[in-house]
Every structure is written in structure tokens, then in C-alpha cells.
N, C-alpha and C positions, 0 to 999 in steps of 0.2 A: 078197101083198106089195105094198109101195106104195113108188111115187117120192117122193123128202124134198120135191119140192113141193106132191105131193098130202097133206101130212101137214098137221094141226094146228097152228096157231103153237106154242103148248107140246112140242111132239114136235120140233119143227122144232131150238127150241133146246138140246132133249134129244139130239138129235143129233149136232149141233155138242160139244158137250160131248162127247159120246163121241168123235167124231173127234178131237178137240185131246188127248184121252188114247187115241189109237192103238185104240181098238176096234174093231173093223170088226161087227159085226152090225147087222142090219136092222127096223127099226119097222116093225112090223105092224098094217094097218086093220084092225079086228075087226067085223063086219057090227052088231054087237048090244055093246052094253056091260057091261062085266066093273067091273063096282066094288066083287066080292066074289071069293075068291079060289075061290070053287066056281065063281062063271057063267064066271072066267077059265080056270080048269083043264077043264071043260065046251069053253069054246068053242076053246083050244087043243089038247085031248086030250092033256092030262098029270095028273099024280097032285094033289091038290089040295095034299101037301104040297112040288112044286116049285116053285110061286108062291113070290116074294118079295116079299112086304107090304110098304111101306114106309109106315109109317108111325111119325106127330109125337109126340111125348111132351112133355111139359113136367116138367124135370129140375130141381129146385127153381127152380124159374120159368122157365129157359128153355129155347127148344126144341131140343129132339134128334130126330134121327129115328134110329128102331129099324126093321131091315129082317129081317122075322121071316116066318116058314115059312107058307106058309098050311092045313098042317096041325094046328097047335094056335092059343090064344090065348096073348097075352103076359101073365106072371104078374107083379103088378106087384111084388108082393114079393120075388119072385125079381131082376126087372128092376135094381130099388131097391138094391138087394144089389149086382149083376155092376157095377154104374157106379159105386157108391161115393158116392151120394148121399141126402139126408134124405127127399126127397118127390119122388114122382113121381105124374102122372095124365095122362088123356089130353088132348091139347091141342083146344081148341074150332077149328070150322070156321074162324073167322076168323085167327084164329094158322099151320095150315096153308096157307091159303093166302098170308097175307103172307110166309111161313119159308121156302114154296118154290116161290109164282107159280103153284102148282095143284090144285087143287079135289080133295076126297077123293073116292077110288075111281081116281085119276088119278098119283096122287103116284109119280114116279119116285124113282132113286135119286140121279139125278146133275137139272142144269139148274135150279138152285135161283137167284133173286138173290144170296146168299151162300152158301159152305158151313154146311154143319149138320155139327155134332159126329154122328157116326156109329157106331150099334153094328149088330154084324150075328150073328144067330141062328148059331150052330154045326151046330144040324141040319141047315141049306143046305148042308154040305159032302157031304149023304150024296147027291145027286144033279149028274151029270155036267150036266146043261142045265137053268138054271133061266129062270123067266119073270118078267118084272115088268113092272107098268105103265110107258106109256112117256109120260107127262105130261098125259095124258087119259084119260078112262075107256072110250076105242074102241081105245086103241093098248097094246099088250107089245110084248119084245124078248127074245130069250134071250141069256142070259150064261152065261158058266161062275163057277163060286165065285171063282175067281181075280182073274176081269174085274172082279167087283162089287166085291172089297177095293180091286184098284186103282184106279178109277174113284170111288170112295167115300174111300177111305183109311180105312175104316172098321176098329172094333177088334170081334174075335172074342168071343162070350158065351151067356150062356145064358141065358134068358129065361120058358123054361116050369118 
């Protein structure tokens, strides 16, 4: 575990973000980088499906982020379907980083320059501690389902 000033500028602000919505959990340095949700669940010894992905979608052009299990892939047809929109695809490295200030394999849920429209996997609910990156590809945090809706305000879906 680390002190918020040994953390990240990106973590730092993901932080803050949490605290201003009452969370209290702690960002964790990870010795090795987790930019997939196997070397994440690896390097914190949980199930690869209690990672919480977060990742950018581009929702008839603009960005959403979808925060999905990292036990399956996002089905984009499915995706397309739960949000009620014409097109969707993955959004280019450049687009995630400007939508949320951070670099893919890093992307938290919260600590964005703006909110992002937010959808969150429903299979998350089936584990009590989830993990997600915490605004770098060296830092997670666990949440519970609860914490991520509110911290997100994210809307419940199905994805795969």
C-alpha cells in the first residue's frame, strides 16, 4: 500500500475524486504493470473475473465508458442493444486519453476532466471486492459494486 504522495499524478487525482464522494479505499502500487485484466488479477490474487475494466467506447461518436468484468469480452452487439444506440466501437488511444486524462491499461472509473456517460456490467455484482485500475497501469483499488455505481453514477447492463 502506498501514501497518496508516493502515488501517480493520475492516482493522485483519482483519489481526490474518491474522497469528494466519501469512499475511503486505498490505491495500490503494483511492483509490475497490469494493463490487462489477467496480469491485474495475477498480480493482486483475485479471479480475473473481479477486475473492473474500464474501458472507452465511442457511442455514436461520443465517448462512454463501459466498466465490464474482466472475465469476458464486451459484446458490441449486445453493448449497442443495452444503451440504445445506432453504433458503437472501440474508441482510439487518442480519444481515451483526452475523455479521461489516462492512458489505456490505466483508465480508472472515476478522475476523468469530465464525467463520461457510464455503463457498468452486471456480472460485477456477483463478486463482493472488485479491483480496478486506479489511473495508471501500476495502481488498483478495490471497491465494492455499490462504491463503483456511486462514484460513477453509472447505469446497470449487460454487455456480453
Amino acid at each position: 500500500m502506498s501514501e497518496t504522495a508516493s502515488l501517480p499524478e493520475r492516482s493522485r487525482i483519482v483519489q481526490r475524486h474518491l474522497a469528494e464522494a466519501g469512499v475511503d479505499t486505498v490505491i495500490r502500487v503494483l511492483p509490475d504493470s497490469a494493463r490487462t485484466a489477467a496480469e491485474a488479477a495475477t498480480a493482486i490474487g483475485c479471479e480475473v473475473s473481479a477486475i473492473a475494466n474500464s474501458l472507452v467506447f465511442l457511442a455514436d461518436g461520443a465517448p462512454v465508458l463501459v466498466i465490464t468484468s474482466g472475465g469476458h469480452r464486451v459484446d458490441l452487439v449486445t453493448l449497442t442493444s443495452s444503451i440504445g444506440v445506432d453504433e458503437v466501437s472501440m474508441a482510439p488511444a487518442s480519444i481515451v486519453r483526452s475523455a479521461t486524462g489516462q492512458a489505456i491499461g490505466g483508465v480508472a472509473p472515476v478522475g476523468h476532466p469530465a464525467p463520461l456517460r457510464t455503463y457498468i456490467d452486471e456480472e460485477l455484482q456477483q463478486h463482493a471486492t472488485l479491483w480496478a485500475a486506479a489511473g495508471h497501469p501500476h495502481t488498483v483499488m478495490p471497491l465494492t459494486f455499490e462504491q463503483l455505481r456511486t462514484i460513477t453514477d453509472g447505469t446497470v447492463i449487460s454487455v456480453a
